[in-house]
C-alpha positions as CSV (number, residue, x, y, z in Angstrom):
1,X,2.0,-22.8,-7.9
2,X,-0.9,-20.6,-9.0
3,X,-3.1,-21.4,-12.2
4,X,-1.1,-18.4,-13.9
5,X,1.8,-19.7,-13.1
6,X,1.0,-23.3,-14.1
7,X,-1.2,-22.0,-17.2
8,X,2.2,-19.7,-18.7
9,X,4.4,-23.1,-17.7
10,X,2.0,-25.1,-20.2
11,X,2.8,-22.7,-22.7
12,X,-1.1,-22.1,-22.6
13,X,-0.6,-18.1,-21.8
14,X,2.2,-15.6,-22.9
15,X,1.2,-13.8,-19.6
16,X,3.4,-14.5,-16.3
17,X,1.9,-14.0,-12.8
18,X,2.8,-10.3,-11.4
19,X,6.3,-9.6,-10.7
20,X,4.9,-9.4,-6.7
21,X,3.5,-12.9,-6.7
22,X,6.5,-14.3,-8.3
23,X,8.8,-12.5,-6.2
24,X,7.0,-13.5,-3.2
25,X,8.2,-13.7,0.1
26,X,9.7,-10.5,-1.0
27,X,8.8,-7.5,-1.0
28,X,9.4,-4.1,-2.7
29,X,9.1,-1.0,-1.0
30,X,9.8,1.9,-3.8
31,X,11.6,5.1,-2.3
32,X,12.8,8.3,-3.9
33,X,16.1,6.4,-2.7
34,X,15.6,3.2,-4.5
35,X,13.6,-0.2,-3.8
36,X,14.1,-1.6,-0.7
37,X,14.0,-5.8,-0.4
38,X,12.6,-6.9,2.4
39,X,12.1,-10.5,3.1
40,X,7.9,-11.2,4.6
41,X,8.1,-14.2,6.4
42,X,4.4,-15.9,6.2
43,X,4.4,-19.1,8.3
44,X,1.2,-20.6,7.4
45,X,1.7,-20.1,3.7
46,X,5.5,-20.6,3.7
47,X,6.9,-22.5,6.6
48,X,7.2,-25.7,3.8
49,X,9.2,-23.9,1.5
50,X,11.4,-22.3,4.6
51,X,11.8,-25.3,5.8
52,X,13.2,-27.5,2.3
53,X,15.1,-24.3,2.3
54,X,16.7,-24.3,5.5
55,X,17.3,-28.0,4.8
56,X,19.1,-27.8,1.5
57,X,20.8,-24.6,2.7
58,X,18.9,-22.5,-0.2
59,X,18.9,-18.5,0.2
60,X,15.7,-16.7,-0.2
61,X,17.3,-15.0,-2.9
62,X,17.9,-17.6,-4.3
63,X,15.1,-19.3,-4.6
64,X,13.5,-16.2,-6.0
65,X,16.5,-16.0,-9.0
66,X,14.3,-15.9,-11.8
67,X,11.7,-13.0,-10.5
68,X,14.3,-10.7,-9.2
69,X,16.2,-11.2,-12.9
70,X,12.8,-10.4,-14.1
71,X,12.3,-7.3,-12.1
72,X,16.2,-6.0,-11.8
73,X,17.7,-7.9,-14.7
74,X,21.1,-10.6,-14.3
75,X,23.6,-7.7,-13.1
76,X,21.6,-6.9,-10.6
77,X,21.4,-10.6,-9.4
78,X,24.9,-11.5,-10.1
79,X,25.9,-8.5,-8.1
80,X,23.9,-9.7,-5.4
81,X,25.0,-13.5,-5.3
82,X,28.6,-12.1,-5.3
83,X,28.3,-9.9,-2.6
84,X,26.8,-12.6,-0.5
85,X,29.4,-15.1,-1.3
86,X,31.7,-12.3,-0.3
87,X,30.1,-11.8,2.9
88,X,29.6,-15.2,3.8
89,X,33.4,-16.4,3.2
């Protein structure tokens, strides 16, 4: 966790880290399409986290709930926790 992260956790700060750090490993391409999601694996600074992932069987997306709520709001989530529980049943 970085001090802006920690510090707004505290209650010490109003302000939260920027929507790219907090959605990290993701990444957001904007398009004249849209955004494109793309996931950025970074060993070195996120093979723990893949890992406990991996191990408790924990999406990306979902460990990334809150941020993309932040950036896309809870339809957008829902929509997308739906369609992957359609797609992986």
């Amino acid at each position: 966790m970085c001090g802006i992260e920690a510090a707004y956790r505290a209650g010490a700060t109003v302000m939260q880290k920027p929507i790219s750090c907090h959605l990290f490993p993701l990444r957001i391409k904007a398009t004249a399409e849209g955004d494109i999601i793309n996931y950025e694996p970074f060993d070195e600074i996120c093979n723990a986290g893949c890992l406990n992932g991996e191990r408790l069987q924990i999406p990306v997306y979902v460990f990334v709930k809150d941020a993309l709520i932040r950036r896309y709001g809870s339809d957008f989530y829902e929509a997308l926790s739906a369609t992957d529980h359609f797609l992986r049943s």
